[in-house]
VEXVOKOL-328804 format. One line per field, with one value per residue: residue number from 0; residue in one letter; x negated, y, z negated of N, C-alpha, C in turn. Coordinates in steps of 0.1 Angstrom, whole numbers. Each point is the difference from the previous one (the first is absolute). Layout:
k NUM ...
r A ...
nx X ...
ny Y ...
nz Z ...
cax X ...
cay Y ...
caz Z ...
cx X ...
cy Y ...
cz Z ...
END
This chain:
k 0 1 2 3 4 5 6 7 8 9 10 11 12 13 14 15 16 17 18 19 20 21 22 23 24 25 26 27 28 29 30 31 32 33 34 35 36 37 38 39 40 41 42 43 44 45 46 47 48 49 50 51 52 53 54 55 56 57 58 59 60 61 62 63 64 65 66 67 68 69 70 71 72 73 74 75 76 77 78 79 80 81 82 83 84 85 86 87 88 89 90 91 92 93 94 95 96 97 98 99 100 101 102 103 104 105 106 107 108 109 110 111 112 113 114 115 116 117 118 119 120 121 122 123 124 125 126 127 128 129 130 131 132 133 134 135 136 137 138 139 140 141 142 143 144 145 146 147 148 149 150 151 152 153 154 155 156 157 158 159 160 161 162 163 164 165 166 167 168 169 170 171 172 173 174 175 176 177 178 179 180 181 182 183 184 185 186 187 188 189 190 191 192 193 194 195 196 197 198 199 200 201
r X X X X X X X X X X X X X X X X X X X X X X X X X X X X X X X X X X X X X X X X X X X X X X X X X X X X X X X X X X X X X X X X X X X X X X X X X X X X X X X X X X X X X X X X X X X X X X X X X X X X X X X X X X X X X X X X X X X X X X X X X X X X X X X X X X X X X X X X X X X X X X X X X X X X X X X X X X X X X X X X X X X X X X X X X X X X X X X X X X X X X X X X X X X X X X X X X X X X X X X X X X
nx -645 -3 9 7 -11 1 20 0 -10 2 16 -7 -12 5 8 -12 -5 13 -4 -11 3 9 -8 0 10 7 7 2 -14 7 -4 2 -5 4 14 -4 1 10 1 2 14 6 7 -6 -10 4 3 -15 -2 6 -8 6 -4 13 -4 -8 10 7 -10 0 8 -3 -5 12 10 -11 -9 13 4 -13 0 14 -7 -5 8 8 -11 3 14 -11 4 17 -9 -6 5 9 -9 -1 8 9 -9 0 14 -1 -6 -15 -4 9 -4 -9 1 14 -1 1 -12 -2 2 -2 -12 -1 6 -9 -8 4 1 -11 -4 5 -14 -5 9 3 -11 6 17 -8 -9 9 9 -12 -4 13 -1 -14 8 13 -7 -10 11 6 -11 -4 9 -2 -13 17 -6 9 7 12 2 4 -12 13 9 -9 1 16 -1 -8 3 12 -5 -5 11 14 -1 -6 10 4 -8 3 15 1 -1 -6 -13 -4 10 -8 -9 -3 4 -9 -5 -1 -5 -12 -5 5 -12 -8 -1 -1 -11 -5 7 6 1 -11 2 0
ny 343 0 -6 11 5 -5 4 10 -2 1 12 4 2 5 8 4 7 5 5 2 11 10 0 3 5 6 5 -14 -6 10 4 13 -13 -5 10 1 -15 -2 8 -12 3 12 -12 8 10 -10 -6 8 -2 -14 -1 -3 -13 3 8 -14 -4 8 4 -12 -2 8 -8 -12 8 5 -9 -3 10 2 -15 7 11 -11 -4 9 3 -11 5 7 -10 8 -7 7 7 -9 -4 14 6 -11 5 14 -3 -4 0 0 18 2 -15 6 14 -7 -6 -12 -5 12 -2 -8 1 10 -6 -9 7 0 -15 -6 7 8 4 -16 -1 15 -3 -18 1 7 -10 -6 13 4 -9 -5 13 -2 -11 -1 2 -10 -15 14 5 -13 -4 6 -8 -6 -4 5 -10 5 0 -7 9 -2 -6 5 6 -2 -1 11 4 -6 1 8 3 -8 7 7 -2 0 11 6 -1 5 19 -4 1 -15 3 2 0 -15 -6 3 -5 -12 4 1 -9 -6 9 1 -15 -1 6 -5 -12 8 -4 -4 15 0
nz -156 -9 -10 4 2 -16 1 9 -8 -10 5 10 -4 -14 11 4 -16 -3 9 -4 -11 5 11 -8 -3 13 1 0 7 6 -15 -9 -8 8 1 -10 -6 8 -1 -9 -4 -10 -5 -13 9 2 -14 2 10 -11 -15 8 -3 -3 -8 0 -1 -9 -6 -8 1 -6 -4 -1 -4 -13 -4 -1 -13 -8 -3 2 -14 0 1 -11 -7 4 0 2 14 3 14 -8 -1 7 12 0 -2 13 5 2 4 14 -5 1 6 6 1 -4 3 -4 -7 6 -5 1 13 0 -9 4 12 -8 -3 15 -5 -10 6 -6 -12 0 1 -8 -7 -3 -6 -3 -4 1 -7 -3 3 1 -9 -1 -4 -7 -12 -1 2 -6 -8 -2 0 -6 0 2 -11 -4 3 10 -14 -4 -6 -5 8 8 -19 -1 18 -4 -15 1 14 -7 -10 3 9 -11 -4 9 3 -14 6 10 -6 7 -1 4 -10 -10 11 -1 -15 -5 8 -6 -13 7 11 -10 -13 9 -2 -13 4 11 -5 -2 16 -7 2 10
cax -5 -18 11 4 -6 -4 7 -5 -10 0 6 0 -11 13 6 -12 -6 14 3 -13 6 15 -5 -10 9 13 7 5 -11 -12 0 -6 -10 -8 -10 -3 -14 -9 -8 -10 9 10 8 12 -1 9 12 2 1 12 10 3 -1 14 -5 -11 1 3 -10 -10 10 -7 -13 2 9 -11 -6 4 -1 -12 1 6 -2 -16 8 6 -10 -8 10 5 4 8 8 -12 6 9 -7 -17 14 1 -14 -1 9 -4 -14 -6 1 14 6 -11 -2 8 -1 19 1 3 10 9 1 10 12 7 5 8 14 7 1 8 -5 -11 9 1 -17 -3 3 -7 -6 7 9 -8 -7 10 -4 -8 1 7 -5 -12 4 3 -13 1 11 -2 -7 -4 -5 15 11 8 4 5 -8 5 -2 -14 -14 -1 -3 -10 -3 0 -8 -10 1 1 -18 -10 5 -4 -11 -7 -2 4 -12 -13 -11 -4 12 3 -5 12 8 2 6 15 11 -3 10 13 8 -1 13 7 0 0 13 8 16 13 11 16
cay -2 -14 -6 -4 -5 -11 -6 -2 -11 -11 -7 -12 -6 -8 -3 -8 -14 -4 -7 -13 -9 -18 -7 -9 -3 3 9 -3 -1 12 2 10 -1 -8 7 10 -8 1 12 10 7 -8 0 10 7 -7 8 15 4 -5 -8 -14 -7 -1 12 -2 -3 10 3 -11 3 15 -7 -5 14 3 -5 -3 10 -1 -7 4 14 -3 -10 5 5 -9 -3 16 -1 -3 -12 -8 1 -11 -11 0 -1 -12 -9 2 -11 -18 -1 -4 11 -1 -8 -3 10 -3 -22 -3 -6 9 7 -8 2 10 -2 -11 7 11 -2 7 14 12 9 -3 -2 10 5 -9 3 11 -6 -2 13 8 -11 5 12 1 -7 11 11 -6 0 11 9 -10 0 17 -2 -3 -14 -14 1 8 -8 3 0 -3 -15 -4 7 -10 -12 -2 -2 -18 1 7 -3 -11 -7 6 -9 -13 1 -8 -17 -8 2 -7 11 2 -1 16 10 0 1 20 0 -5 9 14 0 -2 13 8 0 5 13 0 -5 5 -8 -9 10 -2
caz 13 2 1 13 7 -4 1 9 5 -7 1 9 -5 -11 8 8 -9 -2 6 -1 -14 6 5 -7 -14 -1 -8 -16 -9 1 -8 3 -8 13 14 -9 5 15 1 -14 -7 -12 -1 0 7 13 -5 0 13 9 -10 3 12 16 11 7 15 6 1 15 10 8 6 16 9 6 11 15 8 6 12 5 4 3 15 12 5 7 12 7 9 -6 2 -7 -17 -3 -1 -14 -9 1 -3 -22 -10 -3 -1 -9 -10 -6 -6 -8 -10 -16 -4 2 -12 -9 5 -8 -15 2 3 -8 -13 3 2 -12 -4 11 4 10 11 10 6 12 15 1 12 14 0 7 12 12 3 9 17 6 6 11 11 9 7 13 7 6 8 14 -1 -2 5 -15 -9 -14 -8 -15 3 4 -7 -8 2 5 -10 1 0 -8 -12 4 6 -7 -8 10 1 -11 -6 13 21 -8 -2 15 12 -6 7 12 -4 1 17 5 -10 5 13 -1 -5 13 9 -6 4 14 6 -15 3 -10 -11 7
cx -9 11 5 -9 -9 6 1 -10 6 15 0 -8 8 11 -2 -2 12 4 -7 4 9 -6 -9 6 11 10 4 -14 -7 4 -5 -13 -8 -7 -6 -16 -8 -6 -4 2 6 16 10 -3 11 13 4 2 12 15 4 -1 13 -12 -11 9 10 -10 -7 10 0 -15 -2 0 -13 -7 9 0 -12 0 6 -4 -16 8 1 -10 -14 9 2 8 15 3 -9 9 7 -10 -8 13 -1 -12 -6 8 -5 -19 -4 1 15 3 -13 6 5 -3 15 4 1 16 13 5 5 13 8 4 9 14 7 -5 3 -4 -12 11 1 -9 0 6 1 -15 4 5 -12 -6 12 5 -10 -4 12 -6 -9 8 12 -7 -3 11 1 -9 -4 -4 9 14 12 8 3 -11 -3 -1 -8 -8 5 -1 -18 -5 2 -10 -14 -3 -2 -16 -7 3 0 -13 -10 1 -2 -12 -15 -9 1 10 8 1 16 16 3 1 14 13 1 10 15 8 -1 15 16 5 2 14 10 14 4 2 14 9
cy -12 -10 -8 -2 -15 -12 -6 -8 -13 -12 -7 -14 -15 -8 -16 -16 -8 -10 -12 -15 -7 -5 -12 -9 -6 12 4 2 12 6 15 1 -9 12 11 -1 -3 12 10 9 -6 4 11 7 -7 7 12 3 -8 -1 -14 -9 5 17 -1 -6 5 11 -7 3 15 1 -3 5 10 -10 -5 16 4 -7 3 10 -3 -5 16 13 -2 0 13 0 -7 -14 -12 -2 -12 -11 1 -4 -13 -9 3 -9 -10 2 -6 4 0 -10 -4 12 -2 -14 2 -7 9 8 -12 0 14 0 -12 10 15 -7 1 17 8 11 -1 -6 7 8 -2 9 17 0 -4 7 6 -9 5 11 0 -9 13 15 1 0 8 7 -10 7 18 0 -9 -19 -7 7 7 -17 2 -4 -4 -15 -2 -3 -17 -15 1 -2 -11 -7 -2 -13 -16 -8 -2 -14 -18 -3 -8 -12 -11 -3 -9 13 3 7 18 11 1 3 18 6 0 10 14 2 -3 12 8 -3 5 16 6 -2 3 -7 -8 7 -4 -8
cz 1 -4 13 10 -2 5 16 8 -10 2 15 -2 -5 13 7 -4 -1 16 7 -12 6 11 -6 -14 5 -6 -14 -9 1 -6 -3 -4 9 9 -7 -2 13 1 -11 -4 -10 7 0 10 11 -6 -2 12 9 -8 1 14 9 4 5 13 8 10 17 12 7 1 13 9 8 10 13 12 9 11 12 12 6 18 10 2 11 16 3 9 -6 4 -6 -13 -2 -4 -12 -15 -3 -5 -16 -6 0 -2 -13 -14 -7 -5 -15 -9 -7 3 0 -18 -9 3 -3 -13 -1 3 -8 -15 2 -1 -15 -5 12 5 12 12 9 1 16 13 1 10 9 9 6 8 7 7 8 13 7 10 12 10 3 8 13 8 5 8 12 -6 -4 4 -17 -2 -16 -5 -15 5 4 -5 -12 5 3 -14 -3 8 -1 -11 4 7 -10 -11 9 6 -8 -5 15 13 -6 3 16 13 -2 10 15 -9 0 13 3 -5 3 11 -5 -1 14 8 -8 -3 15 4 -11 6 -13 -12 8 -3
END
């Protein structure tokens, strides 16, 4: 029991520092003996609790999974009123908070080492598999409720994750600081219109 409960605190902790390490190293240089040191541990305790760097990120990637959820689940707690729920949705995606919680610099070095391994591939599109699920699901309950029109939800959920994904990545290299506030406006109102007017399923 004290075990697992050790494990518990110590493997997010390890999680954490791992993902500081490639922000700071890179992928390649985060080493288990790098993030082991950042927080004043040995080594082996990382290999006791991961074995190898591919299940540290395997790992980091249900990390993710956690805090966007929170994020998520922090939006639609705040939108008691169902016609509140789209905008607060749409506005959680494009924001400050959603685009800071993972570094895109880390989220790169993840998806660059998902193309030679198979196993962090399909971590990847298992994160995605459930991010689409849950737009799915959102905007049915919408849609039962009167805030969006009926539409093919499956194609809705994969032009809104393009979307999503695509901004987050042009964002970073393109919008300048100053221009951030209106650029998440703008992506906001897009995906609204993208959901309001579903005529171009036809």
């Amino acid at each position: 029991m004290k075990n697992r409960q050790n494990a518990q605190i110590r493997k997010p902790k390890i999680i954490k520092s791992f993902y500081q390490t490639i922000l700071a190293e890179g992928i390649e240089g985060a080493s288990i003996a790098k993030v082991a040191k950042r927080i004043n541990i040995n080594a082996t305790l990382v290999l006791h609790y991961f074995g190898n760097k591919e299940n540290m990120i395997l790992e980091l990637v249900d990390y993710v999974i956690d805090e966007y959820t929170k994020l998520f689940l922090k939006s639609r707690s705040h939108a008691a009123d169902p016609e509140e729920r789209l905008p607060a949705l749409l506005n959680t995606i494009w924001s400050k908070a959603y685009y800071e919680k993972i570094k895109i610099a880390a989220t790169l070095s993840v998806i660059g080492i998902s193309f030679r391994n198979k196993r962090i591939q399909n971590k990847i599109k298992g994160l995605y598999k459930i991010y689409k699920e849950f737009l799915i699901s959102e905007l049915t309950d919408m849609h039962n409720n009167g805030i969006v029109g009926k539409q093919d939800f499956e194609r809705t959920s994969n032009v809104l994750l393009t979307m999503i994904e695509g901004s987050r990545y042009f964002k970073h290299f393109f919008i300048k600081t100053k221009d951030v506030d209106q650029y998440n406006h703008d992506m906001s109102m897009a995906a609204m219109g993208v959901l309001k007017n579903p005529s171009w399923q036809n």
